[in-house]
C-alpha positions in Angstrom: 0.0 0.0 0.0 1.0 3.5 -0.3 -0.5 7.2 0.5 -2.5 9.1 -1.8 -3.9 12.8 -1.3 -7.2 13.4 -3.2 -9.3 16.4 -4.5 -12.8 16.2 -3.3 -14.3 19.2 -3.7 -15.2 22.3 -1.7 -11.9 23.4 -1.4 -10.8 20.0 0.2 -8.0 17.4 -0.2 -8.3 14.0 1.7 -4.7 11.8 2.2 -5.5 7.8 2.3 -3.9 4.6 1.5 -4.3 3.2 -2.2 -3.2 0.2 -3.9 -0.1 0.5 -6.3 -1.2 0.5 -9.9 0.4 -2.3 -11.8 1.4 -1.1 -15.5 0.1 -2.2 -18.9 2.2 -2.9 -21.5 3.3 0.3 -22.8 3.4 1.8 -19.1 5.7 2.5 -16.3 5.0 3.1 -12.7 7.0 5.3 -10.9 7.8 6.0 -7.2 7.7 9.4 -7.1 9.9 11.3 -4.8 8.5 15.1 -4.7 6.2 17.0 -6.5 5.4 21.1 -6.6 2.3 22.7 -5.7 1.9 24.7 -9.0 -0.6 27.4 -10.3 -3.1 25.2 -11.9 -3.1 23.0 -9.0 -4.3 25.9 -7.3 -7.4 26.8 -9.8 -8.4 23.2 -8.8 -8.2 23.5 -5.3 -10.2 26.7 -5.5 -13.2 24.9 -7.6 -12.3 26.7 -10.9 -11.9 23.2 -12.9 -14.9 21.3 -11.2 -16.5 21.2 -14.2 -13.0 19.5 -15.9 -11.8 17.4 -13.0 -13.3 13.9 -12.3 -14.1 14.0 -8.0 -12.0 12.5 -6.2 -9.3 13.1 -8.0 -5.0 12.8 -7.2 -3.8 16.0 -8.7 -0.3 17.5 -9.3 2.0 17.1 -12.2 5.6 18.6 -11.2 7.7 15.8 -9.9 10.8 13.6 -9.9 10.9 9.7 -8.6 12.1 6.8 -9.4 11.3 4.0 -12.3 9.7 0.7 -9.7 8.3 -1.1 -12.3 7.4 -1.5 -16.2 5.2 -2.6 -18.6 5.6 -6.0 -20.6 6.4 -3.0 -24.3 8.9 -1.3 -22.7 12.3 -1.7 -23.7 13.6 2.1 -22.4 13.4 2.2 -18.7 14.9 0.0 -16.3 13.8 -0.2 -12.5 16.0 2.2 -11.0 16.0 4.8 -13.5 15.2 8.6 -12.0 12.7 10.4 -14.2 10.4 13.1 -14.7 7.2 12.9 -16.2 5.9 15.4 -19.5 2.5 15.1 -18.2 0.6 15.1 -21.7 -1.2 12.6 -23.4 -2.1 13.5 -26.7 -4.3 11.7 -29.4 -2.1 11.6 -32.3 -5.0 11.8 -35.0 -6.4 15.1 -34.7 -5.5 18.2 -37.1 -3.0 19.5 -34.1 -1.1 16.8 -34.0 -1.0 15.7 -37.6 0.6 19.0 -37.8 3.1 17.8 -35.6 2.2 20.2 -32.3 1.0 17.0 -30.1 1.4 19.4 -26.8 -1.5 21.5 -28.0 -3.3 18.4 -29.5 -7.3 19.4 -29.9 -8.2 16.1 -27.6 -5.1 16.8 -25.3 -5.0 14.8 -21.8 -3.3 16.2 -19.1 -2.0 14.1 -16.3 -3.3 15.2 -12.7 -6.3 17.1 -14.1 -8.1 15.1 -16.9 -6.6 11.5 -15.2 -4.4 10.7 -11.4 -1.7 12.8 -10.8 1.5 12.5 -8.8 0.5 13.8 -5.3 0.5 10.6 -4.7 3.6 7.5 -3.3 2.8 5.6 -6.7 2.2 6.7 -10.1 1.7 4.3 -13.3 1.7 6.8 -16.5 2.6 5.9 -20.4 6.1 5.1 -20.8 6.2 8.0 -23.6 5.7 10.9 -20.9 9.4 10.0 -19.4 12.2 11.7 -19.7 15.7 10.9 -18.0 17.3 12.6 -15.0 21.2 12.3 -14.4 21.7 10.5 -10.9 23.4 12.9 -9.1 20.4 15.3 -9.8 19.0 16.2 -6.4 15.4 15.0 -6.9 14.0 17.7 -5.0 15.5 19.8 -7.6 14.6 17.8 -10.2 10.5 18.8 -9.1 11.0 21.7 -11.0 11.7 20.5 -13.8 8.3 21.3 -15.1 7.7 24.5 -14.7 11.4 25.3 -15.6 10.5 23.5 -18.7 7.4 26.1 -19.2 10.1 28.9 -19.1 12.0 27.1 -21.2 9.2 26.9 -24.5 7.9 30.6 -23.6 12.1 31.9 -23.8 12.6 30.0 -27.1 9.2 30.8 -28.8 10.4 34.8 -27.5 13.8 34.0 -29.5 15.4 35.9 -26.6 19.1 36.3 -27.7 22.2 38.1 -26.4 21.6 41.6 -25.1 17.8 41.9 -25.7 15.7 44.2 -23.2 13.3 41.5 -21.9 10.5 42.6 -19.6 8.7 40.1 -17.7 5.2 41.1 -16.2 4.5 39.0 -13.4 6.8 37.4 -10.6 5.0 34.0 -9.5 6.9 30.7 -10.1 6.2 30.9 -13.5 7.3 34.6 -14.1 10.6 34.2 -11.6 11.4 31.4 -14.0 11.0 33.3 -17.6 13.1 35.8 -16.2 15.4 33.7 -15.3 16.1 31.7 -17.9 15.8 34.5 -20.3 18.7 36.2 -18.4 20.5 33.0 -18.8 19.7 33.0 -22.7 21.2 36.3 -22.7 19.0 38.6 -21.9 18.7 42.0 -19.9 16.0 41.1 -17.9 13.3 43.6 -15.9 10.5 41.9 -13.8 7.4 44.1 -13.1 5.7 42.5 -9.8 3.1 43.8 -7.1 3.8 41.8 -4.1 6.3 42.9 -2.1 8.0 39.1 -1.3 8.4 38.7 -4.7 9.9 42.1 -5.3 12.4 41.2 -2.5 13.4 37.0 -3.8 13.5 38.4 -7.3 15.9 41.2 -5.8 17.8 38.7 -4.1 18.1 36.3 -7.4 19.9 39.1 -9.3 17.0 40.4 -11.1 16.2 44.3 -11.5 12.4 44.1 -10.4 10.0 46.8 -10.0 6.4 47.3 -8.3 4.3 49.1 -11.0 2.4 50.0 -8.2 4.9 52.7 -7.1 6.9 52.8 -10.7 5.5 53.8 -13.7 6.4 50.6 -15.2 5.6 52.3 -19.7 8.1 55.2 -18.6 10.3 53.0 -16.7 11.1 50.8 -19.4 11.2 53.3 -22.0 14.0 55.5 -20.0 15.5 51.7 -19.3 15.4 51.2 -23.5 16.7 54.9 -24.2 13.5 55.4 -25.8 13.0 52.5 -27.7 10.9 49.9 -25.6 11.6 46.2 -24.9 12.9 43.4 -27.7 10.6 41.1 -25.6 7.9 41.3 -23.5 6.4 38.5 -21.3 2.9 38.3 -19.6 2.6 36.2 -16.8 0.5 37.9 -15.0 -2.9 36.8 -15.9 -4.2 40.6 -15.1 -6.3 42.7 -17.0 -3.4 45.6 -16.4 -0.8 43.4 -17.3 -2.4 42.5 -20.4 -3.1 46.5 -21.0 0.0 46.8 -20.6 2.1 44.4 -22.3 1.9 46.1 -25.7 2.8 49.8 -24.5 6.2 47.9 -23.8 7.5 46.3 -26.5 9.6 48.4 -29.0 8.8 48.7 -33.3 8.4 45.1 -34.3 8.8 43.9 -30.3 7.8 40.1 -29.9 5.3 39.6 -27.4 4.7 36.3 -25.5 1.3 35.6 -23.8 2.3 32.6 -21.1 -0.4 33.3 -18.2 -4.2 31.6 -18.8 -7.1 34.8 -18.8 -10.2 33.4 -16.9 -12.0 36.6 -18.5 -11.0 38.3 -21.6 -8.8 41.2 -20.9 -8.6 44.3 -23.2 -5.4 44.7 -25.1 -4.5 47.6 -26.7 -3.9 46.4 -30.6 -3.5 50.2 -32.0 0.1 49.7 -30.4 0.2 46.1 -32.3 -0.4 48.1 -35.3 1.7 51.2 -34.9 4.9 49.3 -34.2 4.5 46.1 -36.2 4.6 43.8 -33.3 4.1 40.5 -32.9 2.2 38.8 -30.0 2.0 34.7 -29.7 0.8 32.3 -27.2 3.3 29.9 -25.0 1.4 26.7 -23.8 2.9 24.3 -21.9 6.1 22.4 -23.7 7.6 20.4 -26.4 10.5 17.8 -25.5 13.4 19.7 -26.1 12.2 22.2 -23.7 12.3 19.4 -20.9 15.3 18.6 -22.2 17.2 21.9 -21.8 15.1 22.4 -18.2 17.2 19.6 -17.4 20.0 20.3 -18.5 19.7 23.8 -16.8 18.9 22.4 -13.8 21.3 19.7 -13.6 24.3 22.5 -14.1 23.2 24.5 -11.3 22.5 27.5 -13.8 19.5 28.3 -11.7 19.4 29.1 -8.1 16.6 26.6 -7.5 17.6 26.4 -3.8 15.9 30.0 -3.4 12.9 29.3 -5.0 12.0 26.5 -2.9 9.9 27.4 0.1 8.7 24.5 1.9 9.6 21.3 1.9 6.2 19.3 3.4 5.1 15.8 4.0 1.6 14.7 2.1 -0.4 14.9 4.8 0.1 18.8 5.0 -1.0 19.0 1.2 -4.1 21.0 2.8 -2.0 23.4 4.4 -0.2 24.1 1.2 -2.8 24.7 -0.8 -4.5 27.2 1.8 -1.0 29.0 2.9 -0.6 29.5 -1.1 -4.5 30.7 -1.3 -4.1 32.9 1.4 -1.6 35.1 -0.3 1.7 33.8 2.1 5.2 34.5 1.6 6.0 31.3 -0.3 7.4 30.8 -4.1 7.5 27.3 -4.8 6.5 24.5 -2.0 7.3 21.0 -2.5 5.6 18.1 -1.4 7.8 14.8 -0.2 4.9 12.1 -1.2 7.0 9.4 0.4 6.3 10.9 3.8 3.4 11.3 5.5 
């Protein structure tokens, strides 16, 4: 038997004993070591998905373990092996992927939302979702390998190169991470951010970061740009400001990257899409080269993932995550340890 912490509703998660999951043929189950709390585990908590999410239901996505067992197809993986998981499951027959964009397939399956997810001591998933950690990768660390994955596809669909002005609006997890891996793609990085703590880690990581609050963050940048505005400008935000904002920022044919999910649609100010020829795209999720290089970042310590992690907490405290992180509390990233309880 292992431990298992369930979404049930109302705001509620519920930690019991389950079975393992033996693995069909093409599958692999996995003892998984950590995994993150994350923004879209946090829409679920507060009853945004119910209409998505199947009751009870083990959520989370962002986690490390180890390979326990395998299915009777799969050659790849040995018991042993420390992974990560790409938690998509596309169809491979609808217009998306016949296109060759599986992550944004039309019939896409996420694991933890639309099937179990990792907050959870055993997880059987499709052999295809795994990608290999070096050993000597903390596996702590190796938890955020999603999200810095996430980072990863927005920075390379941004083409952020050496010396550009990059602006990032918004400092959550997500936002912390753009910046920083844009800075380490070469870019001169500014993150615009409202809460104070952020302000302050961000600060602390090396990052120039300002409150819009008390800056004007369109003159800030333009003085920053001599005039000219950003090379590339990030919303991560998910605000109606932010996304006001993001294309006053950007300088004559600027690029534009829309990371954050918009619950309502925002007004965006296209005259400035027009005036300087930008050009705005979506970021979803990840492709497998981005997991690759958010390992590869990860396992060279070019990030300072030590700072970002707040809490380290058993699966039983799962509750207490979700409501510190609700609540507005000075945490970044918190970690759960689903082997203790």
């Amino acid at each position: 038997m292992t431990q298992q912490a369930t979404y049930n509703g109302n705001r509620t998660i519920e930690v019991s004993e389950c079975q393992p999951q033996a693995p069909k043929a093409d599958e692999v189950r996995i003892n998984v070591a950590y995994c993150g709390v994350c923004g879209t585990d946090l829409h679920i908590f507060l009853g945004h998905m119910d209409q998505r999410v199947d009751m009870p239901q083990v959520i989370g996505h962002e986690m490390s373990g180890v390979v326990a067992e395998v299915g009777a197809n799969v050659s790849d993986w040995q018991v042993g092996d420390h992974v990560v998981v790409r938690p998509l499951d596309p169809c491979n027959d609808c217009p998306a992927c016949a296109a060759g964009h599986q992550h944004i397939c039309q019939k896409l399956k996420f694991l933890g939302i639309d099937t179990p997810g990792a907050f959870q001591g055993s997880w059987t998933v499709p052999a295809h979702t795994l990608h290999r950690l070096p050993d000597d990768l903390p596996l702590d660390k190796a938890a955020m390998i999603e999200p810095i994955a996430v980072a990863c596809h927005d920075v390379r669909l941004g083409e952020v190169t050496d010396g550009d002005k990059v602006v990032v609006i918004g400092g959550g997890p997500i936002g912390i991470l753009n910046a920083l891996v844009a800075r380490n793609a070469g870019g001169d990085v500014l993150l615009s951010e409202v809460n104070p703590f952020r302000v302050k880690l961000a600060r602390e990581l090396g990052l120039a970061a300002v409150n819009p609050k008390e800056t004007d963050l369109v003159g800030h940048v333009s003085e920053w740009t001599g005039g000219a505005g950003a090379d590339v400008v990030f919303e991560v935000s998910g605000t109606a400001i932010g996304a006001e904002t993001m294309t006053k920022l950007a300088r004559t044919r600027g690029r534009i990257v829309v990371v954050a999910i918009f619950a309502d649609a925002p007004k965006v100010d296209l005259f400035q899409c027009f005036w300087r020829e930008l050009t705005m795209r979506g970021a979803r999720v990840y492709e497998p080269q981005d997991y690759e290089r958010a390992i590869q970042l990860a396992a060279t310590n070019a990030l300072p993932l030590d700072q970002l992690i707040t809490e380290r907490y058993p699966l039983s405290k799962l509750q207490t995550a979700f409501e510190q992180i609700a609540s507005g509390a000075e945490v970044m990233k918190i970690l759960v340890d689903t082997q203790a309880v």
